[in-house]
N, C-alpha and C positions, 0 to 999 in steps of 0.2 A: 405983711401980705396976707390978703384973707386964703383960705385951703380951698382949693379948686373941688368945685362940683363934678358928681356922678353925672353924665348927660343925661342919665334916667331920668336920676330923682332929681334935679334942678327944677327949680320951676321956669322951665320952658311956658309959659303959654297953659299950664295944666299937662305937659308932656304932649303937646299939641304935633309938633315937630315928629316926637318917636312914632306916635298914633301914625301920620300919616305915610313916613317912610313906612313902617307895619303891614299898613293896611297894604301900598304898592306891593310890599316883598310875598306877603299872603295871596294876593293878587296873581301875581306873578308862578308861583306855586302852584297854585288850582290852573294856571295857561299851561306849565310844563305836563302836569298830569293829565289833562284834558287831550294835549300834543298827543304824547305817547301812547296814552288810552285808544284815541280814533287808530294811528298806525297800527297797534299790534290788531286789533280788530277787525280794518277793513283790510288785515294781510291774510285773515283765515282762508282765504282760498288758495293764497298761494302757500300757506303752510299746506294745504290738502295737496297741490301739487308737488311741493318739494318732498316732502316723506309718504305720497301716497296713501294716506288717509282717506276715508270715507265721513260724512258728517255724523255720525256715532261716534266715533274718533274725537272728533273737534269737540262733541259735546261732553264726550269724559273730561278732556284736556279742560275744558272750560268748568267742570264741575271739581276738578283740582286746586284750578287758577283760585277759585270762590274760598274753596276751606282753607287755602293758607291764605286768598286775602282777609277772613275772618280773624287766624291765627295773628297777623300782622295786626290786623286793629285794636284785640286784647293786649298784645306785645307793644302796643304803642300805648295806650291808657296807663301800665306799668310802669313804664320807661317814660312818660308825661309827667308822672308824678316826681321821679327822683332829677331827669333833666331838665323838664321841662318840655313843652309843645313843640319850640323853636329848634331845639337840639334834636329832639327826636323828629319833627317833620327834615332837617336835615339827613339825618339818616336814614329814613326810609327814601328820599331823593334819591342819592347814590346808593343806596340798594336797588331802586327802578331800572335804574340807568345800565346797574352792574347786569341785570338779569337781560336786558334787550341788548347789551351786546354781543352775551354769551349766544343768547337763542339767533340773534343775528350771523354768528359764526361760528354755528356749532356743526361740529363736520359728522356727525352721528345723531340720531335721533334721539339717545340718550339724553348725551350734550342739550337738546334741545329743548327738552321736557327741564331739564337741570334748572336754563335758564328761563323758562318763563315761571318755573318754581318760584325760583327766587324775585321773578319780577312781580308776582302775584303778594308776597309777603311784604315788598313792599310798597305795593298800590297800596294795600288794607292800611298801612302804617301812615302812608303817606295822605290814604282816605278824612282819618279820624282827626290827623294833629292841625289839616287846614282847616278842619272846619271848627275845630277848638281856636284856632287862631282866629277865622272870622266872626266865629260867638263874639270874643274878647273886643274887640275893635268894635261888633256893634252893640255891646254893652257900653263900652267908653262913650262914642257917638251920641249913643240916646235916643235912637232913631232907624228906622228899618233902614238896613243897607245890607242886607245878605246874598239878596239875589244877583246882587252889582259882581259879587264874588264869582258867584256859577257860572255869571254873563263872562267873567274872565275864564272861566274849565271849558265852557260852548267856542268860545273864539280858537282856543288852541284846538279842539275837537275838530271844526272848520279846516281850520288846517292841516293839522293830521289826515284829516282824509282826502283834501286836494294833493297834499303830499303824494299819496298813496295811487290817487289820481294820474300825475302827472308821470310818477316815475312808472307806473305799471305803460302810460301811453310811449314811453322814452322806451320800453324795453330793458327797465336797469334789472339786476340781479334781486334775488330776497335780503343780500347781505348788503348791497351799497343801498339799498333804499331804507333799512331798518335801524345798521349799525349809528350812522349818524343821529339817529333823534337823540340817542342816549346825551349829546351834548345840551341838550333844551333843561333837562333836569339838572344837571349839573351846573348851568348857569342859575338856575332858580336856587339852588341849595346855598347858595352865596350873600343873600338877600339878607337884609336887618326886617329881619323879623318882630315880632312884638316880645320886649323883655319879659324880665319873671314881674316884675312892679314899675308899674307909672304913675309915681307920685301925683298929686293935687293937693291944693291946700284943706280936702275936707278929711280928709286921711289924719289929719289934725287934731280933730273933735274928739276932748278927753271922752275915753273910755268907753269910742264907741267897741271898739274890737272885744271889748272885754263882757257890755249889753248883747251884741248881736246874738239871735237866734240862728239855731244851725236853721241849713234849708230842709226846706218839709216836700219833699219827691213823691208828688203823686203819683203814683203807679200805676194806676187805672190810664189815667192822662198820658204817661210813659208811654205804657202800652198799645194803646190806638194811634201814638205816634208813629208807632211802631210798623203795626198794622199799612200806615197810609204808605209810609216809606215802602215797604216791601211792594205794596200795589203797583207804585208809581217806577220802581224796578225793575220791575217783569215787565212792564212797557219799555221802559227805557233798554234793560239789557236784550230783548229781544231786539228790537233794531238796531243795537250796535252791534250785536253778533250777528244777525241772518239778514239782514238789510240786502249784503252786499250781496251775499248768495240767493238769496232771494230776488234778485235783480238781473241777476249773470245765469240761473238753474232756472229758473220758472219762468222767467218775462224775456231770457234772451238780450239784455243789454249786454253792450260791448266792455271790454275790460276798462276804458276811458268811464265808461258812463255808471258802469255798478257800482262804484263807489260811491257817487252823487247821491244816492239813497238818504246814507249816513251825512254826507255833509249838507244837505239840504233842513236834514232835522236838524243839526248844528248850528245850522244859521237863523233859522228862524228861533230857536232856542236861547240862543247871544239876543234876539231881539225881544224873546219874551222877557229876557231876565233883566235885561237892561231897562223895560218900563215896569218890573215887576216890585219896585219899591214903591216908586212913584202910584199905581195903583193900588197898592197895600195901604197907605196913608189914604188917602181918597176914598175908598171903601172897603177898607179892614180886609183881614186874612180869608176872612170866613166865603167870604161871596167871591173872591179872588179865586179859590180852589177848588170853586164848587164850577164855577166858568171853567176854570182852566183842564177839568175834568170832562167835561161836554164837548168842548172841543178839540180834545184829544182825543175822543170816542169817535166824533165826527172823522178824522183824519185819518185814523189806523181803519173806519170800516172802507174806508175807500181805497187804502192800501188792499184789504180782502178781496176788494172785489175789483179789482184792478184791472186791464185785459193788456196794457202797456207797461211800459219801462217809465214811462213819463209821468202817466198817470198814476202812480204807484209812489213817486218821487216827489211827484205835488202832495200826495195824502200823507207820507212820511214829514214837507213841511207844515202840514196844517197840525201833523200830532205834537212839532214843537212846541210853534207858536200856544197849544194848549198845555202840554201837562209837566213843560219845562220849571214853574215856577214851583211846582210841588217837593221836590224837594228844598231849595231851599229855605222854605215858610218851614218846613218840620224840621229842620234843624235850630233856625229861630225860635220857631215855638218851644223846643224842647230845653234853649238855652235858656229861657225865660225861669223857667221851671224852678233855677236856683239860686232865682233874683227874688223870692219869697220865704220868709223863716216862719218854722213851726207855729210861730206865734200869730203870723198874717201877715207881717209887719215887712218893707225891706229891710232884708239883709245889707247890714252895715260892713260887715268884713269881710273884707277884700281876699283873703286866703283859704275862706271857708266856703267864697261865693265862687271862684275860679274854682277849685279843687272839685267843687260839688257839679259844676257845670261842665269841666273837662269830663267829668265820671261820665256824666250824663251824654252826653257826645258822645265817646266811645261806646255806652251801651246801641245807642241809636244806631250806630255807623254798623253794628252787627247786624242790624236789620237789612241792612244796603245789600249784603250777600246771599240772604235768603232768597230777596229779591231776584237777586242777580241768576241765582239756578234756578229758580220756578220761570224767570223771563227767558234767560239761555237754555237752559237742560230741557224744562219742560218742553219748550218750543223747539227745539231740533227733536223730541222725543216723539212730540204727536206729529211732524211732519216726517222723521222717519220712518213710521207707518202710514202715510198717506200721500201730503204737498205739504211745502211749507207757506203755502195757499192757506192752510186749515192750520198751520201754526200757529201764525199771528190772531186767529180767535181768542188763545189763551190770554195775550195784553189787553185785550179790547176787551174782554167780559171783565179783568183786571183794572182796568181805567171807570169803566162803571162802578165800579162799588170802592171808589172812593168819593162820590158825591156826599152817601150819608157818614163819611167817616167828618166832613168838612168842621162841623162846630169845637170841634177839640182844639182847631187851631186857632180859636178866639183869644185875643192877646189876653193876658193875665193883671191884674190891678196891679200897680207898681213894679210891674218888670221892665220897662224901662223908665224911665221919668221918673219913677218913683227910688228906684234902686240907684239912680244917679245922682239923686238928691242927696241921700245916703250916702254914697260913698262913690264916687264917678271914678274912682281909680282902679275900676276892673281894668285888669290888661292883662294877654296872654302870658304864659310862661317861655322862657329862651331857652 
């Protein structure tokens, strides 16, 4: 009787099979985060109610939330390397999950800070190891599919804030509207993930591992990735933090309709990301984010100058439909980055080109936080001296000067196609 196969390493197809359960469970992950991300967000107001906080308050809490979800993304790069992505994006899930129940039912303000502590550590965790898992899958691929991922974080975002919608019109409690999401991540923590190796037969080729050049990490190129992310942040976190209170404190919408802010960006966001491969193939990264940047600048200045609740709601979806693809092209682009070796050449080895690429992820994914307090902090900071009318200027001068950042995210020679030729068995770590 011959010895039964690894379902890894079998040859499935090229592990065709694993790739695509993967890609679903990865999928699936960025929905739960997405879920839980819009809830605790567009709850900031009833957190101000429930413990009588002022929005200085919510902005410290939210300048907290940021450095330990920082602390979590470094803790996950760490804990990547020795478990792997899949383990570790596992436990930063139920750590999400653990911290919104607590903050959910926490009978002391303490209690409450406790748990969104710990739900912050593992957003960061939870931030860095998706997007290592969908690097991994669209290295295997060979093909942009990133955006398809984010278009899965924008749908649960949708949700989440219909959620948040519907239970605030019901009248339910902060604790029976919040404690339940914790079940969304907990189901995604269960998911087959992408292993640590997905055999193919080029995996084969004597001595490539033993040729291959490490990857050559241009730093320069890093760093402007860096740059665009944090840009596209501060737009992004400013509307998911002040959206809703900017909706409900300035324009007067009703408790039903302020949330609509946030989930209007969500949806039109699901629908950038959903056509944002498809346009990436068709006219490359470069002219994609340079669009996508204009007409996000378009959207938030109409958010500015708004005189309604409606009108304010429309500009919030026109900023999706623009500057949602921006993130995920710079985590693309940044995967790329390790699908090249010192020499110029692809990289052939598969444990030098994930390892290098996972780094690279989590450096990125620290950008995501700085973002997140120049878009939050800054923005409840200039509106706590003045409107959060003159908040939102911060994102919009922010969403401009990512136009000339665009050429950086010019695809790189052999990072895909060419590194798949090489060696198509990138696949995440479990």
């Amino acid at each position: 009787m011959a010895p039964s196969q690894d379902p890894v390493t079998a040859p499935d197809a090229g592990g065709t099979t694993v790739v695509r359960r993967g890609r679903a469970a990865a999928s699936a992950a960025f929905f739960a985060q997405g879920f839980a991300f819009a809830v605790v967000l567009t709850h900031l107001g009833a957190f101000k109610t429930r413990w009588g906080i002022d929005d200085l308050a919510v902005t410290i809490v939210m300048f907290v939330v940021a450095i330990l979800a920082a602390v979590g993304s470094a803790v996950a790069a760490w804990l990547a390397g020795r478990l792997g992505s899949g383990s570790t994006l596992r436990i930063g899930l139920v750590g999400l999950a653990a911290g919104l129940v607590i903050a959910a039912l926490a009978p002391a303000f303490v209690a409450f800070c406790i748990g969104i502590g710990l739900y912050g550590l593992g957003l960061g965790c939870v931030d860095a190891t998706t997007n290592m898992q969908a690097v991994a899958c669209e290295a295997l691929q060979g093909r942009s599919i990133l955006t398809s991922f984010h278009g899965a974080w924008s749908a649960g975002g949708i949700l989440g804030a219909l959620e948040t919608s519907g239970t605030g019109s019901w009248g339910w409690s902060l604790a029976a509207s919040l404690a339940p999401v914790a079940i969304v991540p907990l189901l995604a923590a269960g998911g087959p993930l992408l292993p640590a190796r997905v055999s193919h037969a080029a995996d084969a080729a004597p001595g490539a591992a033993e040729t291959a050049a490490a990857p050559a990490i241009p730093w320069r190129a890093l760093s402007l990735l860096g740059i665009a992310i944090v840009l596209f942040y501060v737009a992004d976190s400013a509307t998911s933090s002040w959206s809703t209170i900017y909706l409900s404190d300035v324009l007067a919408a009703s408790a039903a309709a302020a949330p609509l802010g946030y989930a209007a960006y969500q949806a039109t966001s699901l629908v950038s990301r959903l056509a944002g491969d498809h346009l990436v193939r068709r006219v490359g990264p470069v002219t994609v984010v340079r669009l996508a940047a204009g007409v996000g600048a378009a959207g938030l200045l109409a958010v500015v100058l708004a005189r309604t609740a409606w009108l304010a709601i429309a500009g919030f979806a026109v900023l999706g439909i623009g500057i949602a693809v921006v993130a995920p092209l710079t985590f693309a682009a940044a995967g790329r980055l390790a699908a090249v070796g010192s020499d110029g050449r692809p990289v052939a080895d598969e444990t030098r080109r994930r390892a290098a690429a996972d780094a690279i992820i989590a450096r990125i994914n620290q950008f995501n936080y700085l973002g997140f307090v120049l878009g939050g902090v800054l923005t409840g900071l200039v509106a706590s001296g003045s409107t959060m009318r003159e908040g939102f200027i911060v994102p919009l001068v922010g969403i401009c000067l990512i136009v000339p950042l665009a050429r950086v995210f010019a695809a790189h020679r052999g990072a895909h196609s060419g590194a798949a030729a090489a060696s198509p068995s990138t696949g995440g770590t479990a």
